[in-house]
Structures are given as structure tokens and as C-alpha cells.
mmCIF file of the N, C-alpha and C atoms, coordinates in Angstrom:
data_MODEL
# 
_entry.id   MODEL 
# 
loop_
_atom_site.group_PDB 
_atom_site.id 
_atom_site.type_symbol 
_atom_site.label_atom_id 
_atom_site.label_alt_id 
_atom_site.label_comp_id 
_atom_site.label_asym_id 
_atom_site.label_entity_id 
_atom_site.label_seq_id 
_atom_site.pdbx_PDB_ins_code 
_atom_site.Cartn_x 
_atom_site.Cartn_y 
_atom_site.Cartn_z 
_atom_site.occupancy 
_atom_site.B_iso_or_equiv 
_atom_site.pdbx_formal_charge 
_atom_site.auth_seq_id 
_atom_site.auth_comp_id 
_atom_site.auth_asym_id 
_atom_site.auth_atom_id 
_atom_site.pdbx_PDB_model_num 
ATOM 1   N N  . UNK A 1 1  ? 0.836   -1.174 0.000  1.00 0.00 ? 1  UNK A N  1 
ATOM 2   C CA . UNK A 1 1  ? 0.000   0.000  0.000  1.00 0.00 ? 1  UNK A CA 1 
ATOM 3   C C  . UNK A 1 1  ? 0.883   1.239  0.000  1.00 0.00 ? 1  UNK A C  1 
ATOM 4   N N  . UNK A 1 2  ? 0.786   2.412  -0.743 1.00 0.00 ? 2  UNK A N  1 
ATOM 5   C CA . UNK A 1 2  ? 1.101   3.236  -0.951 1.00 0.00 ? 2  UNK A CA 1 
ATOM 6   C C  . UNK A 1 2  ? 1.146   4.711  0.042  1.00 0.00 ? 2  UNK A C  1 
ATOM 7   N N  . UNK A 1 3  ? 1.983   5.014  0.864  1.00 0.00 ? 3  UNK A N  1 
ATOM 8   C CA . UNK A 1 3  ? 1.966   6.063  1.921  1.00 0.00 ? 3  UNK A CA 1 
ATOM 9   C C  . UNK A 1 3  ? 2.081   7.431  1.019  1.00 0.00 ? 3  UNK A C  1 
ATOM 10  N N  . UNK A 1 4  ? 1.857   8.349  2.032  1.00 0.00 ? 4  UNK A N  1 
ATOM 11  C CA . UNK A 1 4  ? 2.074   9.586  2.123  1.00 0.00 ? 4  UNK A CA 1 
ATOM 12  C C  . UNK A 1 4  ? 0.706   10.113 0.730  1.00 0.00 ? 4  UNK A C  1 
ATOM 13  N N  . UNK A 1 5  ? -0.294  9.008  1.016  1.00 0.00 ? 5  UNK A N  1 
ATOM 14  C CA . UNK A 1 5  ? -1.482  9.461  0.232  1.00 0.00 ? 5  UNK A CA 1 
ATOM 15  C C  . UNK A 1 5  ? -2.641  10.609 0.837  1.00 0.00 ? 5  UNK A C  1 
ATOM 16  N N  . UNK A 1 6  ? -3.105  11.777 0.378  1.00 0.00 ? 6  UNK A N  1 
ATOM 17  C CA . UNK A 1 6  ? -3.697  12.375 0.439  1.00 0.00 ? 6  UNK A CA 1 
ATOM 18  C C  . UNK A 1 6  ? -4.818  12.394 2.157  1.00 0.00 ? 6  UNK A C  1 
ATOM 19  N N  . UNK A 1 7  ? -4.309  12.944 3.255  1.00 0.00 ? 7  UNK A N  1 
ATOM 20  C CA . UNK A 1 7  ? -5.349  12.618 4.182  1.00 0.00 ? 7  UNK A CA 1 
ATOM 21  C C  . UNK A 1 7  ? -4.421  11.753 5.283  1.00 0.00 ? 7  UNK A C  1 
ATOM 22  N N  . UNK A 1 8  ? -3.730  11.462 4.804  1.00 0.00 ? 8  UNK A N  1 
ATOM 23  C CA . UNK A 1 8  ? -2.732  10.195 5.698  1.00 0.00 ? 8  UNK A CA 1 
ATOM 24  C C  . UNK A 1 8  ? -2.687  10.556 7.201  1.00 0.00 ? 8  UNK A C  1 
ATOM 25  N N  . UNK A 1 9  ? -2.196  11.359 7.454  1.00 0.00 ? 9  UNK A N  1 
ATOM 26  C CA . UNK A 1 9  ? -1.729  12.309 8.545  1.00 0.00 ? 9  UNK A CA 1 
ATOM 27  C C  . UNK A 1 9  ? -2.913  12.435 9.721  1.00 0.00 ? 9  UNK A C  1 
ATOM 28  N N  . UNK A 1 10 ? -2.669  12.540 11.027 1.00 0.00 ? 10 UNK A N  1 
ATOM 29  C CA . UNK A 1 10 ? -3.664  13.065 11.798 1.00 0.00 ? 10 UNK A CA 1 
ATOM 30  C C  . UNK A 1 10 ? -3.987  14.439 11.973 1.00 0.00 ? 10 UNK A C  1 
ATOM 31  N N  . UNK A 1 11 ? -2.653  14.835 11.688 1.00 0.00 ? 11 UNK A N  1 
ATOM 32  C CA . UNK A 1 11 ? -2.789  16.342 11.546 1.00 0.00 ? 11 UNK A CA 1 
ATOM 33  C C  . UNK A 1 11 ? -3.393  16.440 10.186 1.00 0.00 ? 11 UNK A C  1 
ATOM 34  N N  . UNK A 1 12 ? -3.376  15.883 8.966  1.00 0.00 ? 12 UNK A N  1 
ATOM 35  C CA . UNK A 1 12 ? -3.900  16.809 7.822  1.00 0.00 ? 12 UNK A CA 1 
ATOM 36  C C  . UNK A 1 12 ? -5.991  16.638 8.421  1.00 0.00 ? 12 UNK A C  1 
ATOM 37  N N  . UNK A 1 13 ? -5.907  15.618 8.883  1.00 0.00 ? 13 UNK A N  1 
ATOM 38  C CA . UNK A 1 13 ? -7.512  14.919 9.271  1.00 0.00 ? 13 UNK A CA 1 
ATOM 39  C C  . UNK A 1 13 ? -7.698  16.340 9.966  1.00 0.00 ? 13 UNK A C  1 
ATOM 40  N N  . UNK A 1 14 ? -7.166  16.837 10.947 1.00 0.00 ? 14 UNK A N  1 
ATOM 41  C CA . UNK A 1 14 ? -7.050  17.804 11.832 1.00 0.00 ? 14 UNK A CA 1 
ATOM 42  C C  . UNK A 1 14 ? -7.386  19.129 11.616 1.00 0.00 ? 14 UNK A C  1 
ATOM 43  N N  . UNK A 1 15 ? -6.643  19.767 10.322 1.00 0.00 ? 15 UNK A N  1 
ATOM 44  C CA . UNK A 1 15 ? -6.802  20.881 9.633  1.00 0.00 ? 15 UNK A CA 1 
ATOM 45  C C  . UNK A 1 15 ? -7.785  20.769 9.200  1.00 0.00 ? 15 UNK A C  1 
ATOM 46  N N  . UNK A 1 16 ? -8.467  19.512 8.495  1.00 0.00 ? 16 UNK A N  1 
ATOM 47  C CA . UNK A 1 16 ? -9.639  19.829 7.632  1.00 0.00 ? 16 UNK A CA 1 
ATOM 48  C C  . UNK A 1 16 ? -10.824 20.086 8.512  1.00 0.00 ? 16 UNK A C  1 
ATOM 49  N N  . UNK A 1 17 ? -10.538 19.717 10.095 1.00 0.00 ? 17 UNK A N  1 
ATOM 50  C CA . UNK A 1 17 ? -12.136 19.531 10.681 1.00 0.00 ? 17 UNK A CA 1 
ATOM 51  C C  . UNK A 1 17 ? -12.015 20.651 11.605 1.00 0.00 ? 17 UNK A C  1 
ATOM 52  N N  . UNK A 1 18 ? -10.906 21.754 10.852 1.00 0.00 ? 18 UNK A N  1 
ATOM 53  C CA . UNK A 1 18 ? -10.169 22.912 12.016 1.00 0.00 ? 18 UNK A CA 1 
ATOM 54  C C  . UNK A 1 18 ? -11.837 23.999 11.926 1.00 0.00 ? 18 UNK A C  1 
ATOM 55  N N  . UNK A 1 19 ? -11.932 24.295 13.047 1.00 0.00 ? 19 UNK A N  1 
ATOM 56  C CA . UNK A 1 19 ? -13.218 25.498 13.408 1.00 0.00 ? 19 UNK A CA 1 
ATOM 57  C C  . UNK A 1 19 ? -14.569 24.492 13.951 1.00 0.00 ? 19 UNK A C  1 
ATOM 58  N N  . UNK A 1 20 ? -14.760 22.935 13.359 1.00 0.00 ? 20 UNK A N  1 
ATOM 59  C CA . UNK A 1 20 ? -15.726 22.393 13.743 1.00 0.00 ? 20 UNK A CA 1 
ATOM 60  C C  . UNK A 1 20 ? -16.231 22.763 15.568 1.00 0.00 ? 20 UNK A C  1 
ATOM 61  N N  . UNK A 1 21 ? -17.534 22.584 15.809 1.00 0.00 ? 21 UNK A N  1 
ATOM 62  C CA . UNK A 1 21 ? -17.699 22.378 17.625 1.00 0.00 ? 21 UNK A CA 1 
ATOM 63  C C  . UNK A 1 21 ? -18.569 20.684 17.577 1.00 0.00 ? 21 UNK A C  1 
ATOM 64  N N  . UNK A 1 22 ? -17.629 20.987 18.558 1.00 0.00 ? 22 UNK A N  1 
ATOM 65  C CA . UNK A 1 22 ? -18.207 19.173 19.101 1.00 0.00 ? 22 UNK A CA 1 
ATOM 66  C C  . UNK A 1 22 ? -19.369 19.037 19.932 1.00 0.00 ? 22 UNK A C  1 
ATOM 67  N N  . UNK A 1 23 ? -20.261 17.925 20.367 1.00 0.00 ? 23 UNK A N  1 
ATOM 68  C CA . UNK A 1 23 ? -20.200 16.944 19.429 1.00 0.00 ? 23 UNK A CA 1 
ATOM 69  C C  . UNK A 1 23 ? -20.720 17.280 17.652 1.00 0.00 ? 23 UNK A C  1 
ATOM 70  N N  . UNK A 1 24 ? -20.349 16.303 17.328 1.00 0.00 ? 24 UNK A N  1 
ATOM 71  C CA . UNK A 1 24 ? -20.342 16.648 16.036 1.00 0.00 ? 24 UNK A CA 1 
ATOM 72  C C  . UNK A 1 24 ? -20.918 15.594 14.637 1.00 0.00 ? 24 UNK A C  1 
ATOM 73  N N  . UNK A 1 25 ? -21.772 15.438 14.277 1.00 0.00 ? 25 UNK A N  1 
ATOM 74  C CA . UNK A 1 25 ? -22.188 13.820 13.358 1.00 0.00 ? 25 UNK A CA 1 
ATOM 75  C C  . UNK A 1 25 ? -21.936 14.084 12.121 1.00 0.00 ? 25 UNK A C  1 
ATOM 76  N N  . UNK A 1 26 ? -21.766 13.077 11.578 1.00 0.00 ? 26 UNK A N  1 
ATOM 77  C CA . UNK A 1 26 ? -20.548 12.466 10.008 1.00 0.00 ? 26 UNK A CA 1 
ATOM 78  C C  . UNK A 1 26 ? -21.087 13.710 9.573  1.00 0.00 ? 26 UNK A C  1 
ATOM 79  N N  . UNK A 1 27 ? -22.520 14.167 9.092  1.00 0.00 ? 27 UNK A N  1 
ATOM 80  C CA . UNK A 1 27 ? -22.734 15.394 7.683  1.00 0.00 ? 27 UNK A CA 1 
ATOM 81  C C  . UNK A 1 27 ? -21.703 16.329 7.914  1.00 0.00 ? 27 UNK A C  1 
ATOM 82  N N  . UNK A 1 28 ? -22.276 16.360 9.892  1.00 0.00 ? 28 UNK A N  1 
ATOM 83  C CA . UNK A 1 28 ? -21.319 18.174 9.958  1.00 0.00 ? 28 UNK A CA 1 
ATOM 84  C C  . UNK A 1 28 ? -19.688 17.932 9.738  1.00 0.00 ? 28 UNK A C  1 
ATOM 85  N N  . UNK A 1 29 ? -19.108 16.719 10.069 1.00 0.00 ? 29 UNK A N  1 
ATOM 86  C CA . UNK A 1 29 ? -17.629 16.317 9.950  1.00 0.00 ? 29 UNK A CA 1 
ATOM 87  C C  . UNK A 1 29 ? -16.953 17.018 8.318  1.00 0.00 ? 29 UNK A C  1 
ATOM 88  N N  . UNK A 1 30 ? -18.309 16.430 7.483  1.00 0.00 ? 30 UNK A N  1 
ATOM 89  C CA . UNK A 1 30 ? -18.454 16.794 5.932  1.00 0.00 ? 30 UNK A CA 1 
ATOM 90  C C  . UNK A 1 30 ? -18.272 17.577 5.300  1.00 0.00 ? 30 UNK A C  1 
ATOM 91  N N  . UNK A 1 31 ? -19.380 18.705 5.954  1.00 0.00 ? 31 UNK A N  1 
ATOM 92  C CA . UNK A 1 31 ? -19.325 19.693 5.528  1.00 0.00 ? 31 UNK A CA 1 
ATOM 93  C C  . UNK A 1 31 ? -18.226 20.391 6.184  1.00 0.00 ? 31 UNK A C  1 
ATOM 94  N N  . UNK A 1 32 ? -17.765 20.702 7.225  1.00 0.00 ? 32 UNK A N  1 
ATOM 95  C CA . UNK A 1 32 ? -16.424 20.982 7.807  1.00 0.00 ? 32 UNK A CA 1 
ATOM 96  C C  . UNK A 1 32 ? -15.121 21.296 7.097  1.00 0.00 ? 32 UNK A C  1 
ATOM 97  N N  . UNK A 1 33 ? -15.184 19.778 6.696  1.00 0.00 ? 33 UNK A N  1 
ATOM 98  C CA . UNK A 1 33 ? -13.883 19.165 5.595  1.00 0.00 ? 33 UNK A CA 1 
ATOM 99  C C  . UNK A 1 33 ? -14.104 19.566 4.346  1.00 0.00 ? 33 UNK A C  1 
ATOM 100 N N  . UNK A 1 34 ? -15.600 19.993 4.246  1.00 0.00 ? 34 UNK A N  1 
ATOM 101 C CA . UNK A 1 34 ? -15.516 20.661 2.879  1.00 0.00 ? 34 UNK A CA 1 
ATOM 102 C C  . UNK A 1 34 ? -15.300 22.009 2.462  1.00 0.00 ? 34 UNK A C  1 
ATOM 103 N N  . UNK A 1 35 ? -15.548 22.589 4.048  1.00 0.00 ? 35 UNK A N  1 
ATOM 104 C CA . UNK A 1 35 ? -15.357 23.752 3.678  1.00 0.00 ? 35 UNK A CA 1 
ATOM 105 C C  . UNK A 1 35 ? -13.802 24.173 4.230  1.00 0.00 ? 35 UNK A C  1 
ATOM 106 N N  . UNK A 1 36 ? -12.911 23.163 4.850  1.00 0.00 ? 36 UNK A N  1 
ATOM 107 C CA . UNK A 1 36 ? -11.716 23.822 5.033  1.00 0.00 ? 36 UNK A CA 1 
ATOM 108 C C  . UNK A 1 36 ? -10.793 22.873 3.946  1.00 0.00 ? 36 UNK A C  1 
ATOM 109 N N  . UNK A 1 37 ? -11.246 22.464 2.586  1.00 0.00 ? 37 UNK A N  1 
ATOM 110 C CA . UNK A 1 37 ? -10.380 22.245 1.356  1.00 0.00 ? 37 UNK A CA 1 
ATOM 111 C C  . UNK A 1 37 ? -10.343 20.856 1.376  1.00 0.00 ? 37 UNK A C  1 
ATOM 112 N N  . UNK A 1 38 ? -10.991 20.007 2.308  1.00 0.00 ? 38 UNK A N  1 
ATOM 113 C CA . UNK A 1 38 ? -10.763 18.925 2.070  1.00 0.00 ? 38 UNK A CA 1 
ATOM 114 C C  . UNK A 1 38 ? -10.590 17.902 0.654  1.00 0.00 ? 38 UNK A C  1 
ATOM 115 N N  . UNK A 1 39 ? -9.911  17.314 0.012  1.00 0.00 ? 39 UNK A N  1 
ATOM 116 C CA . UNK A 1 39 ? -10.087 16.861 -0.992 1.00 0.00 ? 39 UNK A CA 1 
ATOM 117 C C  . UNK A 1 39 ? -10.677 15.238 -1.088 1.00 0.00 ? 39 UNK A C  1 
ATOM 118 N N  . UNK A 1 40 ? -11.355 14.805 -2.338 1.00 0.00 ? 40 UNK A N  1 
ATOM 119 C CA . UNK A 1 40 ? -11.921 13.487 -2.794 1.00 0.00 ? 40 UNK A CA 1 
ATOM 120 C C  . UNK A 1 40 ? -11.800 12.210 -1.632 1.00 0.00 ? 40 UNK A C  1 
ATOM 121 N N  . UNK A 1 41 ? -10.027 12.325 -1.655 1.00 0.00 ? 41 UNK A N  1 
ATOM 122 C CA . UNK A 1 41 ? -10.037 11.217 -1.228 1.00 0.00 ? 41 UNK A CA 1 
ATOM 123 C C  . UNK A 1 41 ? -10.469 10.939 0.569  1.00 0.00 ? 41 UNK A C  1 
ATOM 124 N N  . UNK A 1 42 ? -10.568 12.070 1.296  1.00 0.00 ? 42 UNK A N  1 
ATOM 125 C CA . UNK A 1 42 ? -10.728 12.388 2.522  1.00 0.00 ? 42 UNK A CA 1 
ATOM 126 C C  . UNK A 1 42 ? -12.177 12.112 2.981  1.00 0.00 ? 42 UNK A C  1 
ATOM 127 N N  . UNK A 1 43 ? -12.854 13.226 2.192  1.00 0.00 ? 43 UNK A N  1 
ATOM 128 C CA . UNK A 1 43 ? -14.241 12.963 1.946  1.00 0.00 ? 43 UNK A CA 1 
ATOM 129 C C  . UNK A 1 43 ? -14.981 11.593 2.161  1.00 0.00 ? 43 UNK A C  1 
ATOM 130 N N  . UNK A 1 44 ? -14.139 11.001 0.745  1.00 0.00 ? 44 UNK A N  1 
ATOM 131 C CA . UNK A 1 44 ? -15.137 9.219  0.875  1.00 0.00 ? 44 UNK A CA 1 
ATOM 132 C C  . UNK A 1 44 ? -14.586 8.874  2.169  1.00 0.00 ? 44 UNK A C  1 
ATOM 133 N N  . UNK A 1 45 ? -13.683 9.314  2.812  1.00 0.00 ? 45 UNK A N  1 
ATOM 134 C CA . UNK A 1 45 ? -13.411 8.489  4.173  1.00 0.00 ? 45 UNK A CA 1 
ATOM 135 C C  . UNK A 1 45 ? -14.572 8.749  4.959  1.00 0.00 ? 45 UNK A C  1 
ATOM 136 N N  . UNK A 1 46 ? -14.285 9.907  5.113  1.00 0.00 ? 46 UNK A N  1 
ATOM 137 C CA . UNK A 1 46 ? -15.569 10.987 5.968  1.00 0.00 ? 46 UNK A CA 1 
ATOM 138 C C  . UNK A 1 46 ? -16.713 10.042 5.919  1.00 0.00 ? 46 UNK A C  1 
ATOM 139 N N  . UNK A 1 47 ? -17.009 9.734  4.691  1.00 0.00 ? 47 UNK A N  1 
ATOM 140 C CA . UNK A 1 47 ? -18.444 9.447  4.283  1.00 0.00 ? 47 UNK A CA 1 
ATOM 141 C C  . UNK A 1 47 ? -18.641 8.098  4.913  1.00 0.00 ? 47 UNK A C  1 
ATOM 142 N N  . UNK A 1 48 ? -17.393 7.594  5.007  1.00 0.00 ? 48 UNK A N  1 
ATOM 143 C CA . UNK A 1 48 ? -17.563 5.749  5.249  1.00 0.00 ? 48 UNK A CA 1 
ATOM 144 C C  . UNK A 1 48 ? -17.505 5.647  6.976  1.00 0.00 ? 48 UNK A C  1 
ATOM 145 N N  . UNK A 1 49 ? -17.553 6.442  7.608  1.00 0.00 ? 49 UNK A N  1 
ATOM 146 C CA . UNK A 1 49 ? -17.530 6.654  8.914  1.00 0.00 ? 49 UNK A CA 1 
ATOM 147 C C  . UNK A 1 49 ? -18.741 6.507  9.648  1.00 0.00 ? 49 UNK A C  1 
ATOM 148 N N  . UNK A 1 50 ? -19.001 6.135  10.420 1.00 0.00 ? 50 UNK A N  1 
ATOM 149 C CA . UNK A 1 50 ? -20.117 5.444  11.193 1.00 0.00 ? 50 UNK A CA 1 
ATOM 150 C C  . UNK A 1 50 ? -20.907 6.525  11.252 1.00 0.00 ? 50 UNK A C  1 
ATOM 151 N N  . UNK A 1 51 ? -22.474 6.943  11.085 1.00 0.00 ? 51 UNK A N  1 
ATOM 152 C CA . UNK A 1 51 ? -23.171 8.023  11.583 1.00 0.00 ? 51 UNK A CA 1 
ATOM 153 C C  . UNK A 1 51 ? -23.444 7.544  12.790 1.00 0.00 ? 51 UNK A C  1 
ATOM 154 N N  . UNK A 1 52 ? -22.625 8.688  13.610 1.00 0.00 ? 52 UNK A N  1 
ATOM 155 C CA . UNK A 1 52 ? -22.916 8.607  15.230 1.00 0.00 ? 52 UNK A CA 1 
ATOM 156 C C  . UNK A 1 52 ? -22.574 9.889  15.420 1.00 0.00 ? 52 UNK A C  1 
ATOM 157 N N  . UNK A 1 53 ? -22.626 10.491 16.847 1.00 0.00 ? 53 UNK A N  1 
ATOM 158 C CA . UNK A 1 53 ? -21.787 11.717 17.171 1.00 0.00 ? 53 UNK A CA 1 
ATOM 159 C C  . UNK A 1 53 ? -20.562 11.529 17.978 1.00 0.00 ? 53 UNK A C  1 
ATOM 160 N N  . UNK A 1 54 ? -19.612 12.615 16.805 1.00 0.00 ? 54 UNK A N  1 
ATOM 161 C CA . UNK A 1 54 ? -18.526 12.419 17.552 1.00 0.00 ? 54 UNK A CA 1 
ATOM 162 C C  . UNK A 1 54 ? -18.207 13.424 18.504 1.00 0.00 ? 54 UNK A C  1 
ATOM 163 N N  . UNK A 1 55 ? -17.742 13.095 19.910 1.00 0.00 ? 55 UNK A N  1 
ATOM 164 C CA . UNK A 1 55 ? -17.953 13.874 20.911 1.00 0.00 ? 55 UNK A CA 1 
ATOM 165 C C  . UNK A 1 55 ? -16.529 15.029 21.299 1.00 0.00 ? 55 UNK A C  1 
ATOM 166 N N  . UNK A 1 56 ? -15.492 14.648 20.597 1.00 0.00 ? 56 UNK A N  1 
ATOM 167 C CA . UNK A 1 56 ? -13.852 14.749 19.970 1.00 0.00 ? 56 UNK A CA 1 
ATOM 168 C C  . UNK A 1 56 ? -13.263 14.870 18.954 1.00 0.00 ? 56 UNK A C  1 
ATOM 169 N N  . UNK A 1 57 ? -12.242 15.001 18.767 1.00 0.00 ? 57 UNK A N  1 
ATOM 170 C CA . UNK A 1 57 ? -11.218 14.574 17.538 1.00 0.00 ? 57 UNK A CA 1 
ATOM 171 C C  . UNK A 1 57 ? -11.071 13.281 17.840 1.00 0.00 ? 57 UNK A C  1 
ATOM 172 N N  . UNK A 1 58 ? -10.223 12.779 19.589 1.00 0.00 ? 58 UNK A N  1 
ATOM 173 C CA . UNK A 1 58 ? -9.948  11.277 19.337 1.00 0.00 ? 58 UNK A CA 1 
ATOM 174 C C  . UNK A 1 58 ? -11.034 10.829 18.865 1.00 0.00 ? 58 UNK A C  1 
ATOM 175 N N  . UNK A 1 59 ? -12.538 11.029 18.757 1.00 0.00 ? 59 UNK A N  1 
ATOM 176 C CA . UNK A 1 59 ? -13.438 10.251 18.699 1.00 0.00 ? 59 UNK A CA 1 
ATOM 177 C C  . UNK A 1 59 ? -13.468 9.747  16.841 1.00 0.00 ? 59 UNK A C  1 
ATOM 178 N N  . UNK A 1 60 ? -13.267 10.893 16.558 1.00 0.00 ? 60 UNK A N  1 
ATOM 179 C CA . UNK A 1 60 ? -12.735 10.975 15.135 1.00 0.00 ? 60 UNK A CA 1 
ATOM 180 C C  . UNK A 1 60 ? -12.187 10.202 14.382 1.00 0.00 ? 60 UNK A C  1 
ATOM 181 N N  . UNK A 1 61 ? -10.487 10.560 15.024 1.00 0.00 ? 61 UNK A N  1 
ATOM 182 C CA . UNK A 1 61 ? -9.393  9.861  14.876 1.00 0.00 ? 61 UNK A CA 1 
ATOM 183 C C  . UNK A 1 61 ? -9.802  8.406  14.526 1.00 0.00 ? 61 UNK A C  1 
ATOM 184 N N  . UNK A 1 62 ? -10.158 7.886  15.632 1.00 0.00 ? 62 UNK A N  1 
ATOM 185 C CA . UNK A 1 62 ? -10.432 6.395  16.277 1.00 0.00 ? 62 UNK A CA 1 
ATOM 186 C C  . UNK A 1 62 ? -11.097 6.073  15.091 1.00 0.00 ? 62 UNK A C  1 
ATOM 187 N N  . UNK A 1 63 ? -12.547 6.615  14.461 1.00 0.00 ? 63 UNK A N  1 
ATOM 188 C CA . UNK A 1 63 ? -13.178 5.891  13.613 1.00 0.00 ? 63 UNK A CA 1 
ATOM 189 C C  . UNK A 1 63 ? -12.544 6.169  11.975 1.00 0.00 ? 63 UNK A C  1 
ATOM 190 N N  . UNK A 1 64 ? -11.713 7.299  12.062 1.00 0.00 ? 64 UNK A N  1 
ATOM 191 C CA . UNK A 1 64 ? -10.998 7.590  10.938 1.00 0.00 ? 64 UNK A CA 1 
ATOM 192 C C  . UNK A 1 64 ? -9.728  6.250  10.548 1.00 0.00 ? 64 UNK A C  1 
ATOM 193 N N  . UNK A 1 65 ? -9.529  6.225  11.532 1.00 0.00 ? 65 UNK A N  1 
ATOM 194 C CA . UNK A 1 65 ? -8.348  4.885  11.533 1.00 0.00 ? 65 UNK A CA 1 
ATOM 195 C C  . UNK A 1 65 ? -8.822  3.168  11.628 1.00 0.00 ? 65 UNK A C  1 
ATOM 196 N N  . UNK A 1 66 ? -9.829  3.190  11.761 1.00 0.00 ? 66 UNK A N  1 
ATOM 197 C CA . UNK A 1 66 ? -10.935 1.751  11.326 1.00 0.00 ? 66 UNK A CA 1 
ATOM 198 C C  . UNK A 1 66 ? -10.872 1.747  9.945  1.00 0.00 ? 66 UNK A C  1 
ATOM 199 N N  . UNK A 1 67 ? -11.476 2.880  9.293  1.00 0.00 ? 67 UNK A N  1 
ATOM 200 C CA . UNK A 1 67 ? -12.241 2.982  8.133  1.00 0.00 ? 67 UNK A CA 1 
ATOM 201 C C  . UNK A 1 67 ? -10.751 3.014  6.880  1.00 0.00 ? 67 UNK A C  1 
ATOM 202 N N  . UNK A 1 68 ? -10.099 3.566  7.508  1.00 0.00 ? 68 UNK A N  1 
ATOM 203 C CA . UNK A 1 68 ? -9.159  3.368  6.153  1.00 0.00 ? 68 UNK A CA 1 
ATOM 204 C C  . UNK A 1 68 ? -8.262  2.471  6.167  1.00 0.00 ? 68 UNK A C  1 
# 
């Protein structure tokens, strides 16, 4: 598998969900990431993420790092 792909980072996950307030559920994660530049490949992550609320970033993190 191929590193240093688009989103990889906890910090880039980080920047994109920068200004969100918590808790927070997958749309608003979405729209978040969409509005701080998130690109394609981030997104479908976003999207593949459990609808629940996330009450954190770790909460985030945690399901961000299942899913990919």
C-alpha cells in the first residue's frame, strides 16, 4: 500500500475539521472538511464513517483509523 497518500496524517484529518464544535455527526464532519479544502479522497473516508456523534477529535481519529 502506498503512503504519504492524500489525508494520511492526523494532523492533515485535523486541519480539515479545524473550526468544527463538538459533538459533532458524520454530515457536519463533511461539511467541515468541505469547507476547510478537504479533498476526494478524505471525503469518501468521511463518508464511510459510522453516523454517530462524535464527541472529539480522538473520537474521530479512532473511527478515521478503522475505516481506512
Amino acid at each position: 500500500m502506498a503512503r504519504g497518500t492524500e489525508g494520511d496524517s492526523p494532523i492533515e484529518v485535523g486541519s480539515y475539521l479545524k473550526g468544527i464544535d463538538y459533538p459533532a455527526n458524520q454530515d457536519q464532519l463533511i461539511e467541515q472538511a468541505q469547507r476547510n479544502g478537504a479533498g476526494s479522497e478524505v471525503l469518501e473516508i468521511f463518508k464511510n464513517l459510522p453516523n454517530e456523534q462524535y464527541r472529539n477529535m480522538a473520537d474521530v481519529m479512532k473511527a478515521y483509523g478503522d475505516v481506512r
